[in-house]
TORKE-415090 format. One record per atom (N, C-alpha, C, O): x, y, z; residue in one letter. Coordinates in pm, whole numbers, plus 50000, padded with zeros to 5 digits. Each point is the difference from the previous one (the first is absolute). Example, Ala and Ser with C-alpha at 12.3 -4.5 7.8 and 13.67 -1.06 7.14 Angstrom:
<rs>
513194943150780a 499115011950000a 500905012050000a 501044999850066a 498615010749862s 500825011950006s 499235010950073s 500515011150017s 
</rs>
This chain:
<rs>
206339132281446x 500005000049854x 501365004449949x 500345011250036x 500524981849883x 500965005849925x 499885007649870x 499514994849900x 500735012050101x 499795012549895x 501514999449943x 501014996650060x 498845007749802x 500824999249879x 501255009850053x 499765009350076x 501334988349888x 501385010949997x 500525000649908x 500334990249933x 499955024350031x 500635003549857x 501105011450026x 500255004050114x 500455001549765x 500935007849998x 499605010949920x 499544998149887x 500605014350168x 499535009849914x 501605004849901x 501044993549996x 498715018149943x 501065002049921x 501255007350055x 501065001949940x 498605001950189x 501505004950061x 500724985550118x 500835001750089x 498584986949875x 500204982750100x 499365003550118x 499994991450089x 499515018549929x 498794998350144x 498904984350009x 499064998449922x 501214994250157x 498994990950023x 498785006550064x 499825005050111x 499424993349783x 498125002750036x 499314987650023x 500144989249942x 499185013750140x 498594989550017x 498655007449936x 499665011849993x 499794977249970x 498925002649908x 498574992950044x 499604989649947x 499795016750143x 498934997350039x 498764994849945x 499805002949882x 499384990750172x 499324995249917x 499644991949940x 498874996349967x 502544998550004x 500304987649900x 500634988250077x 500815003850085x 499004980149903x 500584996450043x 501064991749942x 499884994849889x 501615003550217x 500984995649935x 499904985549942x 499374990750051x 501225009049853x 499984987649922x 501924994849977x 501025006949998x 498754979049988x 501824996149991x 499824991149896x 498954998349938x 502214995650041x 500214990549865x 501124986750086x 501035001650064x 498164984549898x 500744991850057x 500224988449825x 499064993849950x 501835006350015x 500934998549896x 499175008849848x 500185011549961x 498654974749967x 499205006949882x 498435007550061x 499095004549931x 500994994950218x 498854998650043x 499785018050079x 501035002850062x 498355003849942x 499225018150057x 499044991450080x 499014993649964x 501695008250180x 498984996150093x 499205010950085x 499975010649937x 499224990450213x 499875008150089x 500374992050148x 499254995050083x 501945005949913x 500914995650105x 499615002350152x 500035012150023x 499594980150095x 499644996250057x 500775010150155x 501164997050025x 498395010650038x 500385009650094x 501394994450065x 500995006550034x 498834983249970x 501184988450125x 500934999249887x 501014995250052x 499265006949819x 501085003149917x 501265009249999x 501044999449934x 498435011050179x 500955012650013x 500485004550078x 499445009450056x 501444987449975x 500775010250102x 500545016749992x 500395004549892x 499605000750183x 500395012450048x 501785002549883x 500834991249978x 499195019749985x 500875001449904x 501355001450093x 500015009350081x 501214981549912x 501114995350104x 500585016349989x 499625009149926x 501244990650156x 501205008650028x 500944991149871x 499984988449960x 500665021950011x 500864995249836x 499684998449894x 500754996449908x 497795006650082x 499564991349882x 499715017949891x 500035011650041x 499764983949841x 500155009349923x 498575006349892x 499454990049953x 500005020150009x 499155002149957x 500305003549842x 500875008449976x 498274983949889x 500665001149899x 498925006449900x 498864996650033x 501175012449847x 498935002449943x 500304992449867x 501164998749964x 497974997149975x 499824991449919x 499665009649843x 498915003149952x 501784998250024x 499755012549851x 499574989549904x 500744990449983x 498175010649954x 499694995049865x 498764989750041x 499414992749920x 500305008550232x 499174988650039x 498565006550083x 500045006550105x 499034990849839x 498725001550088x 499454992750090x 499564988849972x 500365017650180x 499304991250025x 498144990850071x 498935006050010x 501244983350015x 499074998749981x 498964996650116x 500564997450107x 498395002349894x 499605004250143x 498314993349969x 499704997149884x 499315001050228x 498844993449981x 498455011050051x 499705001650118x 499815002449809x 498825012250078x 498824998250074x 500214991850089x 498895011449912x 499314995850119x 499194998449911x 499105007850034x 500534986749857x 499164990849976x 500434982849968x 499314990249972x 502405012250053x 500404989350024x 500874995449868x 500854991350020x 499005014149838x 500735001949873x 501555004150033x 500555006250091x 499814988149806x 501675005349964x 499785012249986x 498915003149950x 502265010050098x 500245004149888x 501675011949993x 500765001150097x 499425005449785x 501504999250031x 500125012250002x 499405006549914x 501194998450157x 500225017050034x 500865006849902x 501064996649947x 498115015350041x 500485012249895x 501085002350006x 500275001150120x 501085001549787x 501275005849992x 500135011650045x 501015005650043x 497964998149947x 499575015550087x 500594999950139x 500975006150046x 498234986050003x 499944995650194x 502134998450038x 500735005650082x 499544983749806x 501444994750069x 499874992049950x 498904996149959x 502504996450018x 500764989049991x 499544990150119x 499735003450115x 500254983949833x 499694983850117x 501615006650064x 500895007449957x 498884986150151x 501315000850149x 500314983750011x 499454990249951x 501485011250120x 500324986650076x 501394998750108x 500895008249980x 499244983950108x 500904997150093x 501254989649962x 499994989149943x 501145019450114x 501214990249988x 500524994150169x 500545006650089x 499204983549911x 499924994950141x 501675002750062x 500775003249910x 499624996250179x 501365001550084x 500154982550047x 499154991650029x 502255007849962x 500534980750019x 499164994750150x 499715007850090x 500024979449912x 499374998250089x 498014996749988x 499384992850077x 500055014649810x 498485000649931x 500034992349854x 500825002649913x 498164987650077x 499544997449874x 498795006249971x 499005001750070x 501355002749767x 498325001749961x 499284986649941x 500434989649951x 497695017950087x 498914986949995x 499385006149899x 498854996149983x 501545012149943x 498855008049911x 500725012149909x 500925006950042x 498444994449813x 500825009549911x 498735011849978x 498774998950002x 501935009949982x 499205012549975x 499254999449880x 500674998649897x 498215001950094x 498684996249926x 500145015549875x 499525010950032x 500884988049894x 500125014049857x 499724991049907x 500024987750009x 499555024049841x 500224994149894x 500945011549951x 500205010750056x 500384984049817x 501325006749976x 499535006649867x 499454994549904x 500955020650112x 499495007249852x 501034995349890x 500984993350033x 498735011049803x 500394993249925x 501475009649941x 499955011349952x 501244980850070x 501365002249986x 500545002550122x 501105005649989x 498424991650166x 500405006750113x 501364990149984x 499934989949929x 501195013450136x 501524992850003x 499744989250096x 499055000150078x 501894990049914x 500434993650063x 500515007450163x 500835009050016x 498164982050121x 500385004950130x 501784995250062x 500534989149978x 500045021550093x 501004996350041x 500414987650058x 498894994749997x 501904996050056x 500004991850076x 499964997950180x 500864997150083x 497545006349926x 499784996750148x 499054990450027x 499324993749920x 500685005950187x 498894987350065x 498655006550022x 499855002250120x 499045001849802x 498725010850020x 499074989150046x 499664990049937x 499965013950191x 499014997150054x 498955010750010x 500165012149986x 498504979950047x 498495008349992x 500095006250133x 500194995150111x 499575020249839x 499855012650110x 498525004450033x 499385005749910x 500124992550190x 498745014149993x 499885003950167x 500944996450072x 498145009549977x 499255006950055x 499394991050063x 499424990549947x 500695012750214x 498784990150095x 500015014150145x 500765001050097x 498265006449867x 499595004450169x 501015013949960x 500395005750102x 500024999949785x 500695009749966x 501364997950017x 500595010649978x 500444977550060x 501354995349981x 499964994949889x 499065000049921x 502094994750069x 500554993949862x 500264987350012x 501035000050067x 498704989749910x 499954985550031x 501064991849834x 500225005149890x 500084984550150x 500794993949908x 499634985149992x 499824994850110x 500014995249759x 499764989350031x 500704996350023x 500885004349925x 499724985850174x 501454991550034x 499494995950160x 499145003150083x 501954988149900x 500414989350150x 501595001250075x 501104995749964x 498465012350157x 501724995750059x 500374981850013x 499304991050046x 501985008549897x 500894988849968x 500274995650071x 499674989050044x 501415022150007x 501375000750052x 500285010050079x 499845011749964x 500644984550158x 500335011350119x 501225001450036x 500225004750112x 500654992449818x 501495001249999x 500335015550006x 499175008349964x 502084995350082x 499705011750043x 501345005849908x 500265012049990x 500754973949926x 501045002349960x 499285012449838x 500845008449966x 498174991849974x 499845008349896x 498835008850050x 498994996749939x 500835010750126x 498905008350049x 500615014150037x 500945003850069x 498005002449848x 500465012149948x 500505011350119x 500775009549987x 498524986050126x 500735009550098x 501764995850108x 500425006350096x 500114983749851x 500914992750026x 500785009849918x 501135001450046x 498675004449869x 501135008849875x 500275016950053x 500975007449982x 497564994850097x 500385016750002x 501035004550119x 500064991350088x 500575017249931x 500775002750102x 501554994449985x 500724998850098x 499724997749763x 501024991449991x 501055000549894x 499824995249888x 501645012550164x 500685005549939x 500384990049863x 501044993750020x 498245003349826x 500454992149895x 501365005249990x 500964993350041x 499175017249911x 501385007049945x 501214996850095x 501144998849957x 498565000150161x 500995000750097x 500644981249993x 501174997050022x 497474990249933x 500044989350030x 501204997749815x 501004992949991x 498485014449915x 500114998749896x 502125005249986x 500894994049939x 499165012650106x 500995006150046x 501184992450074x 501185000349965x 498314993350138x 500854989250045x 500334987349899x 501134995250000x 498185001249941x 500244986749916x 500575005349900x 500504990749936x 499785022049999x 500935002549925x 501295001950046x 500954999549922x 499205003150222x 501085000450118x 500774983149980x 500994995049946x 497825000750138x 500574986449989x 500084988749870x 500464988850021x 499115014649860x 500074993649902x 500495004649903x 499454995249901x 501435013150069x 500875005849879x 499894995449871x 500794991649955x 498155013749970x 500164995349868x 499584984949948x 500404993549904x 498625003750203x 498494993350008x 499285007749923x 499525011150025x 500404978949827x 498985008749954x 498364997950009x 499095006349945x 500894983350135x 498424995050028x 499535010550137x 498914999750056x 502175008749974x 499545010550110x 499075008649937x 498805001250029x 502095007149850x 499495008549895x 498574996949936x 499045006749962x 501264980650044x 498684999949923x 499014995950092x 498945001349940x 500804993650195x 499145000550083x 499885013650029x 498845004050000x 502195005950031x 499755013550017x 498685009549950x 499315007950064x 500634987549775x 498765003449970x 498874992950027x 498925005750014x 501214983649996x 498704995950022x 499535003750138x 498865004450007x 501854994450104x 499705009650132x 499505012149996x 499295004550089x 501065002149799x 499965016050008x 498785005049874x 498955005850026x 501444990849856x 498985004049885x 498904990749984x 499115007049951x 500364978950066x 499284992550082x 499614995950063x 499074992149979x 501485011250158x 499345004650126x 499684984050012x 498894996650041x 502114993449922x 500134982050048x 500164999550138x 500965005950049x 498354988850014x 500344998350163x 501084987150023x 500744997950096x 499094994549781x 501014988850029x 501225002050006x 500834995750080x 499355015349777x 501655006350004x 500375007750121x 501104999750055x 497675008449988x 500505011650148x 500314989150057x 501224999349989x 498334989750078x 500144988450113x 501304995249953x 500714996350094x 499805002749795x 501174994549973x 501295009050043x 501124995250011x 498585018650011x 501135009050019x 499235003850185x 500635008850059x 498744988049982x 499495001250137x 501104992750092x 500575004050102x 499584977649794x 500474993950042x 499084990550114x 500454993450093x 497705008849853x 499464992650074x 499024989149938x 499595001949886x 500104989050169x 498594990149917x 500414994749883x 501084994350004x 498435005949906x 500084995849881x 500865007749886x 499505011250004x 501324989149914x 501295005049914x 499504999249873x 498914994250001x 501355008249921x 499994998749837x 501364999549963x 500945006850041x 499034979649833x 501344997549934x 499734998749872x 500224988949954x 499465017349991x 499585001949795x 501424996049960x 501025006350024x 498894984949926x 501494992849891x 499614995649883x 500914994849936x 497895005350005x 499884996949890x 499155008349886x 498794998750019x 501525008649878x 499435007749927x 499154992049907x 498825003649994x 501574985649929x 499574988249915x 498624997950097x 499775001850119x 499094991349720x 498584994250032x 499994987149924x 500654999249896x 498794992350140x 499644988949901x 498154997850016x 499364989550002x 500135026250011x 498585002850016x 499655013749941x 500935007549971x 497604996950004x 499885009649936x 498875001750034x 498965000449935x 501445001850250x 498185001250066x 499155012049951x 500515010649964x 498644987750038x 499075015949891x 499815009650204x 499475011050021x 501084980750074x 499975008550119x 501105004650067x 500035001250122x 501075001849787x 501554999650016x 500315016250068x 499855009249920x 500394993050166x 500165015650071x 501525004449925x 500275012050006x 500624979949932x 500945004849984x 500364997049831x 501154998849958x 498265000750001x 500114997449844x 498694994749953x 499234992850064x 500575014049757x 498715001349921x 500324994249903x 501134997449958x 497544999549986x 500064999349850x 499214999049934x 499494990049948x 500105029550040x 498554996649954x 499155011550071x 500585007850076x 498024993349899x 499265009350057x 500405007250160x 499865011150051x 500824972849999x 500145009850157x 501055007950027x 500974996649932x 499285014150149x 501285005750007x 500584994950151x 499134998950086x 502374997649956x 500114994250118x 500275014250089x 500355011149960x 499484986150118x 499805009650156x 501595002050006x 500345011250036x 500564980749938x 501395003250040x 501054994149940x 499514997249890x 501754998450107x 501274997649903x 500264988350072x 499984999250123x 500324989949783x 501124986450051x 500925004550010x 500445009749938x 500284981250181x 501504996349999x 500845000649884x 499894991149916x 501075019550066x 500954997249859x 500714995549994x 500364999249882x 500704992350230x 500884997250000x 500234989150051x 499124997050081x 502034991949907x 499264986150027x 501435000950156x 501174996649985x 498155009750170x 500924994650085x 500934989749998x 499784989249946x 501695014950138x 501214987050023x 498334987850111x 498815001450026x 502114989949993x 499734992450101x 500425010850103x 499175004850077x 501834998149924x 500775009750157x 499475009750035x 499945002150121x 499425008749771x 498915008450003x 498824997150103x 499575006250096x 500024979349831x 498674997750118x 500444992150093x 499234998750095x 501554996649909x 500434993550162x 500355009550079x 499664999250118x 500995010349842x 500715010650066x 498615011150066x 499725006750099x 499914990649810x 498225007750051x 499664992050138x 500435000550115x 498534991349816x 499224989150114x 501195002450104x 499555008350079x 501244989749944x 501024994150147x 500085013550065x 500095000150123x 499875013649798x 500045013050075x 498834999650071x 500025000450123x 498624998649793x 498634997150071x 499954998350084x 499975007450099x 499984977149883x 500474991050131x 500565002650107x 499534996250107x 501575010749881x 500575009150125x 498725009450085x 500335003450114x 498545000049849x 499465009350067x 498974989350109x 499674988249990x 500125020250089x 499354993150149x 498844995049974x 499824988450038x 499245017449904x 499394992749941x 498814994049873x 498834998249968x 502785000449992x 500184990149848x 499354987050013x 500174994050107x 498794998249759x 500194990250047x 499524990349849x 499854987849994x 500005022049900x 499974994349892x 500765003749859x 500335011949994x 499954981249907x 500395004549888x 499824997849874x 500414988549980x 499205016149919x 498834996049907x 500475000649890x 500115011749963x 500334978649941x 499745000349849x 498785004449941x 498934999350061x 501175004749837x 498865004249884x 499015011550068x 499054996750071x 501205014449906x 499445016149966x 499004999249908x 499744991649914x 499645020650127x 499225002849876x 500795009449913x 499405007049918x 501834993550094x 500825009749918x 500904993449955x 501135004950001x 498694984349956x 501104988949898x 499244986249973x 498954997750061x 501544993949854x 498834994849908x 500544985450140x 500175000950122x 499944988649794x 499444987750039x 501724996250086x 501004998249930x 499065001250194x 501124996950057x 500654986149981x 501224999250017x 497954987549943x 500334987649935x 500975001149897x 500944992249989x 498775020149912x 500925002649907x 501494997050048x 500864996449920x 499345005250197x 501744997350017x 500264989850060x 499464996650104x 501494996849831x 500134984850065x 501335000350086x 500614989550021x 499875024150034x 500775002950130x 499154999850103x 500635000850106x 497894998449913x 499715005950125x 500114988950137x 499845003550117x 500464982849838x 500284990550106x 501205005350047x 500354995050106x 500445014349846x 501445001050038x 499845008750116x 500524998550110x 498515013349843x 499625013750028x 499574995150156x 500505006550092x 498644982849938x 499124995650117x 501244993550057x 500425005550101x 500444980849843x 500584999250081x 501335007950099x 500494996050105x 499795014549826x 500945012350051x 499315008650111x 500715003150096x 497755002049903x 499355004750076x 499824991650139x 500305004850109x 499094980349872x 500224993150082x 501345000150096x 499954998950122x 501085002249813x 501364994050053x 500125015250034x 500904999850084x 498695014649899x 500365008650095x 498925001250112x 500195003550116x 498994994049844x 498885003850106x 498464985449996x 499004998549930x 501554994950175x 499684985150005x 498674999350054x 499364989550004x 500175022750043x 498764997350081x 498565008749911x 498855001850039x 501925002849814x 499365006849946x 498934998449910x 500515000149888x 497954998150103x 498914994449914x 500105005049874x 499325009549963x 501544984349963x 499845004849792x 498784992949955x 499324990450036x 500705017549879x 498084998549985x 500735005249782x 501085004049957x 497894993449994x 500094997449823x 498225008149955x 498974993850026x 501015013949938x 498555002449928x 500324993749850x 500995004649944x 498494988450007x 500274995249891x 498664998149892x 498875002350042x 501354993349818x 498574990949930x 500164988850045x 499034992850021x 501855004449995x 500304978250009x 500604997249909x 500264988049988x 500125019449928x 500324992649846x 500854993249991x 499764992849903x 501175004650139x 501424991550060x 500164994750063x 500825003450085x 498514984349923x 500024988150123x 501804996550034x 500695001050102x 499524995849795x 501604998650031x 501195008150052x 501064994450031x 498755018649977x 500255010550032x 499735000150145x 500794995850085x 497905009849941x 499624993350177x 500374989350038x 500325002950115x 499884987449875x 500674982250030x 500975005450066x 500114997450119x 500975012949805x 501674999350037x 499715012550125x 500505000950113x 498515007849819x 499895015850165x 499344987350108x 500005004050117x 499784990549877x 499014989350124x 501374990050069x 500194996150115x 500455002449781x 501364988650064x 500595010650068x 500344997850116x 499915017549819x 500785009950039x 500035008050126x 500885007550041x 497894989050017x 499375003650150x 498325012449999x 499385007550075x 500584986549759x 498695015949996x 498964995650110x 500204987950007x 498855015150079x 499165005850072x 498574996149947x 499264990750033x 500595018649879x 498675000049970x 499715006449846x 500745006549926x 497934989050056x 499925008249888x 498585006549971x 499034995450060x 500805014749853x 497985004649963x 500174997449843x 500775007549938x 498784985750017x 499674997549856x 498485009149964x 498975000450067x 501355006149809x 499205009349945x 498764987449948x 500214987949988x 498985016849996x 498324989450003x 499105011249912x 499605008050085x 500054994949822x 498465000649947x 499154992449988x 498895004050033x 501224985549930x 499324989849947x 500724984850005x 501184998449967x 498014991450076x 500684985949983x 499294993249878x 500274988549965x 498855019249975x 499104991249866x 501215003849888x 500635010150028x 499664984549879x 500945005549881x 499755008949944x 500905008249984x 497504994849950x 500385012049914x 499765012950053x 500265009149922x 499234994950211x 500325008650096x 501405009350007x 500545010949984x 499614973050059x 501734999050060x 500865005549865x 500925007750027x 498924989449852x 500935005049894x 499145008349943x 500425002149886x 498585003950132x 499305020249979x 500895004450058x 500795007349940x 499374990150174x 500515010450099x 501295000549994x 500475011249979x 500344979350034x 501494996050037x 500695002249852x 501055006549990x 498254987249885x 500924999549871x 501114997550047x 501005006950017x 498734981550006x 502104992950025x 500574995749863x 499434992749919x 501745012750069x 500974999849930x 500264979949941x 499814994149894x 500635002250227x 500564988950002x 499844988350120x 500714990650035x 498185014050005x 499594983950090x 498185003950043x 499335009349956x 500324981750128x 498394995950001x 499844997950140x 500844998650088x 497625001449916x 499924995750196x 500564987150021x 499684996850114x 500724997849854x 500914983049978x 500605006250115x 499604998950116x 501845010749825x 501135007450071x 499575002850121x 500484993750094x 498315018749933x 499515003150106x 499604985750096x 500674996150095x 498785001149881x 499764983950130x 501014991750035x 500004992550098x 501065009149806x 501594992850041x 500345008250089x 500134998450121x 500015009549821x 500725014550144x 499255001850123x 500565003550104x 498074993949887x 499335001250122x 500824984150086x 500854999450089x 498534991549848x 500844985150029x 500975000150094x 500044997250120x 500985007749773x 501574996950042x 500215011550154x 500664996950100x 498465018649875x 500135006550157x 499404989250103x 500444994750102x 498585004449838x 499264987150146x 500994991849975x 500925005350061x 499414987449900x 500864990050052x 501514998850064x 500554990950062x 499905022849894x 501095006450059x 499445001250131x 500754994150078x 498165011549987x 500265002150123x 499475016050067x 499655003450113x 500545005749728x 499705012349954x 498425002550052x 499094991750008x 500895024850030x 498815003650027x 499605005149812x 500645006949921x 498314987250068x 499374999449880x 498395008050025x 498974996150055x 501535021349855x 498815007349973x 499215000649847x 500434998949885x 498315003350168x 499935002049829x 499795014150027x 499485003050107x 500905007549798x 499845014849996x 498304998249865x 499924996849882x 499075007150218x 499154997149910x 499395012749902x 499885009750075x 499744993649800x 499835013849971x 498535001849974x 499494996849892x 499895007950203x 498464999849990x 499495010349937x 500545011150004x 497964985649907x 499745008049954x 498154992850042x 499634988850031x 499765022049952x 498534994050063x 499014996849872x 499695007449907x 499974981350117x 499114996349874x 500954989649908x 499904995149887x 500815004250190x 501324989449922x 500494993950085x 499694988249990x 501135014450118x 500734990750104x 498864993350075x 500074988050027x 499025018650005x 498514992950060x 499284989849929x 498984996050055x 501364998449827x 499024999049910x 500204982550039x 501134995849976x 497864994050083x 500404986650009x 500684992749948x 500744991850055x 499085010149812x 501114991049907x 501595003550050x 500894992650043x 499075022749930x 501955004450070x 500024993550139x 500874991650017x 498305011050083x 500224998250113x 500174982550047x 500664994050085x 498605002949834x 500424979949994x 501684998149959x 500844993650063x 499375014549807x 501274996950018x 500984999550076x 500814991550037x 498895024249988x 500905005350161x 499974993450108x 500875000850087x 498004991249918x 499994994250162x 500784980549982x 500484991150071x 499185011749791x 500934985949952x 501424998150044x 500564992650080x 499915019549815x 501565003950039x 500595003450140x 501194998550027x 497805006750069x 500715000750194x 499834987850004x 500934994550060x 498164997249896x 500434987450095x 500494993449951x 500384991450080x 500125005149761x 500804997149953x 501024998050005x 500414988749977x 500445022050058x 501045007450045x 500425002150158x 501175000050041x 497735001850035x 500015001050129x 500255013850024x 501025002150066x 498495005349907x 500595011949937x 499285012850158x 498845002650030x 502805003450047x 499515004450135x 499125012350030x 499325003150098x 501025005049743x 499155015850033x 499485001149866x 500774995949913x 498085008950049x 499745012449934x 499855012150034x 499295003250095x 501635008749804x 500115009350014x 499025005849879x 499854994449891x 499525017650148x 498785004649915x 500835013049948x 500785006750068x 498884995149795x 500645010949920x 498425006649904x 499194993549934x 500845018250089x 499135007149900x 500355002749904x 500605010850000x 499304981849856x 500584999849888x 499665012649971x 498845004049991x 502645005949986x 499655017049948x 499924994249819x 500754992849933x 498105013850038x 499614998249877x 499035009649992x 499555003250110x 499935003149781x 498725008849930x 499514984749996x 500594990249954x 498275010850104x 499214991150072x 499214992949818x 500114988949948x 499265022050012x 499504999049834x 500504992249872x 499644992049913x 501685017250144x 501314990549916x 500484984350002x 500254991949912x 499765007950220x 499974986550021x 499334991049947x 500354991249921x 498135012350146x 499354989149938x 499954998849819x 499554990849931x 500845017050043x 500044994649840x 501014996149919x 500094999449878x 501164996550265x 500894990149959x 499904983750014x 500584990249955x 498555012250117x 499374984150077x 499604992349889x 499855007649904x 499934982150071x 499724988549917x 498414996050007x 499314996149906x 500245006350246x 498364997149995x 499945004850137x 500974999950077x 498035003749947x 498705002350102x 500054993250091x 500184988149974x 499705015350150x 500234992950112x 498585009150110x 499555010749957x 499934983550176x 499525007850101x 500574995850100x 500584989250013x 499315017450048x 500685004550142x 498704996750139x 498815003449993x 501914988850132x 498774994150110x 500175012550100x 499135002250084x 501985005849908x 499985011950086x 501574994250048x 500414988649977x 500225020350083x 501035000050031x 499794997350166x 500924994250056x 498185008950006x 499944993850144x 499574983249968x 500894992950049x 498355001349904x 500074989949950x 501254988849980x 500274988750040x 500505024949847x 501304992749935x 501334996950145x 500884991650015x 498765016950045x 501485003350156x 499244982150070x 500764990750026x 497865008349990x 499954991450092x 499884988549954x 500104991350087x 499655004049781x 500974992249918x 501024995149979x 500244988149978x 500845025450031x 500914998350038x 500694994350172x 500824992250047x 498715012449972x 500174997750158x 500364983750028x 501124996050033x 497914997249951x 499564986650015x 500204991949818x 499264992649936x 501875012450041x 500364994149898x 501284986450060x 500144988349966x 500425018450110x 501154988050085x 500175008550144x 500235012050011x 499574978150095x 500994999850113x 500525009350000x 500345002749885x 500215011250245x 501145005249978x 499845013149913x 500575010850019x 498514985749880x 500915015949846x 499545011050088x 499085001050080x 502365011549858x 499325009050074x 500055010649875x 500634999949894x 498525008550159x 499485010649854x 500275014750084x 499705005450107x 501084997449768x 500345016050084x 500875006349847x 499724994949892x 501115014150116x 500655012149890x 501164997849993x 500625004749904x 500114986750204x 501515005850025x 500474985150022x 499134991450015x 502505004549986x 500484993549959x 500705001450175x 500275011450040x 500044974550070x 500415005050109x 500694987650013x 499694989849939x 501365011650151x 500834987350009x 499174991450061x 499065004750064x 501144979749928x 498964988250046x 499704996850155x 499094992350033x 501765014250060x 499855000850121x 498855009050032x 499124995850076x 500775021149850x 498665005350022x 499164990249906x 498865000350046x 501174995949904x 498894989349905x 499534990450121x 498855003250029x 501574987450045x 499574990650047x 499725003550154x 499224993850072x 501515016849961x 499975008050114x 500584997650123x 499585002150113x 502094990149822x 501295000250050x 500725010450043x 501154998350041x 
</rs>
């Protein structure tokens, strides 16, 4: 039996006997099914939910929602590598704030542990939380100010290594796996799920990029990377700078990286919004790319995205032109349960891989106040379950592979 988990008023997670746990899969308070939960990961994080009750089922089988008395509803922030299948089942008292920006998945109680709804992804070992402990940052952080004098994309990865605790930036001053290259502060989007800029009820978790890098800045980066043993990727678009398309240097940027370090997988997180833009990084020697994905229906797709200045038109050119370049083509998908599950989204999605030919999905737990969300949405959707939605996916094309992380195409095909 899973029994309810809550937060008392000093963040102690309690279990609450008695009662059983209940979850929320998008508009829908279900009683979620035992084979839903796994064991709460190593990395993963315990959150109390202030302003939210939660809600739980009694043994005569009725709703009902626990006293403010008892605690605050709880929930789990998964560690890279886990998707969540399920949102923490509360109702929200009246004026409670807007939740921070995390990915809250449904927490409770099975056998007196702490269980989490979610699915391992991804077994990559390049973002896993015990890969970080034992490992001098300051000392890695230290050298690249050695060797890069007045690099100011050092400085500003510096924090994100250190006061955000980014594993991509530490890996970038490790000098191993995958790098971060933030060059663009500019958006031509106004995602309501933006970690690095608001506007509006949410507050962001952390600061954009202020400053718009030389080209030499980030070439001069990536190629130090690159130097380390083992290096083997380098990445446009952060979650700490807006839309990297914004600069119409970055074919220059790829082909300079290329021409120092020839054997090196550049990879683009992008929206797509710039088909023409990718055309010239694709002539330029780019690699690969993960295009950001909520939605392939339109008015989804512009709830969420509010693009400035282009439409999924843009997005399917850019998917296009990577497939036809030659490019490993991801979609970075941002799941949310009761929405990305829901048949209608998922027809689209499975349209666009084969459409496109499209080699990975990567699964993202859209960090959002779960509440909030849905009452940016346009309409109502249900959800077939997220084990459902993966094997769907699966057998959507030949080949796709579904995982968290972005890897050069040789581990993809298993070259």
């Amino acid at each position: 039996m899973l029994t309810p988990a809550i937060s008392d008023a000093r963040g102690r997670l309690l279990e609450v006997p008695g009662l059983t746990a209940l979850a929320r899969t998008g508009w829908d308070v279900v009683a979620p099914a035992d084979g839903d939960w796994i064991p709460l990961p190593e990395g993963a994080s315990v959150l109390s939910l202030p302003g939210r009750l939660a809600l739980a089922r009694d043994e005569e089988g009725e709703q009902v929602r626990l006293s403010p008395d008892a605690g605050w509803a709880a929930a789990a922030v998964l560690p890279p590598g886990y998707t969540r299948t399920l949102l923490p089942a509360y109702e929200e008292e009246a004026g409670a704030d807007v939740l921070p920006v995390f990915g809250y998945a449904a927490l409770a109680f099975r056998r007196g542990r702490p269980v989490v709804a979610a699915v391992r992804t991804d077994e990559l070992r390049w973002w896993q939380p015990g890969e970080f402990r034992g490992r001098d940052i300051r000392a890695a952080i230290a050298a690249a100010h050695s060797d890069l004098p007045g690099n100011r994309l050092v400085a500003h990865l510096e924090r994100c290594a250190t006061d955000y605790n980014c594993f991509t930036a530490q890996n970038t001053f490790y000098r191993r796996w995958e790098a971060a290259l933030p060059s663009s502060g500019p958006c031509n989007a106004m995602c309501i799920g933006c970690i690095s800029e608001q506007w509006g009820e949410v507050e962001s978790p952390q600061d954009r990029i202020g400053f718009r890098p030389t080209v030499d800045e980030v070439v001069n980066l990536a190629a130090w990377h690159l130097g380390g043993d083992e290096a083997q990727v380098v990445s446009f678009g952060q979650g700490c700078e807006g839309e990297p398309l914004m600069r119409p240097d970055l074919p220059e940027m790829v082909r300079a990286i290329k021409g120092a370090r020839p054997a090196a997988f550049v990879n683009i997180n992008t929206n797509g919004s710039r088909p023409g833009v990718v055309r010239r990084m694709v002539e330029a020697g780019l690699d690969g790319a993960r295009v950001s994905v909520f939605s392939f229906n339109d008015d989804m797709f512009r709830a969420y995205y509010r693009p400035k200045d282009y439409s999924l038109d843009q997005v399917h050119e850019t998917l296009e032109v990577l497939h036809s370049g030659g490019c490993q083509v991801a979609i970075n998908l941002l799941t949310f349960p009761g929405v990305t599950d829901d048949e209608g989204e998922l027809d689209a999605l499975v349209e666009a891989i084969r459409r496109h030919q499209v080699d990975q999905v990567q699964t993202r737990s859209l960090n959002l106040d779960p509440l909030w969300l849905l009452r940016q949405l346009p309409r109502q959707t249900r959800g077939i379950g997220f084990a459902a939605m993966l094997e769907r996916l699966r057998s959507a094309r030949p080949g796709l592979r579904l995982g968290n992380f972005t890897l050069p195409q040789q581990a993809l095909t298993g070259g």
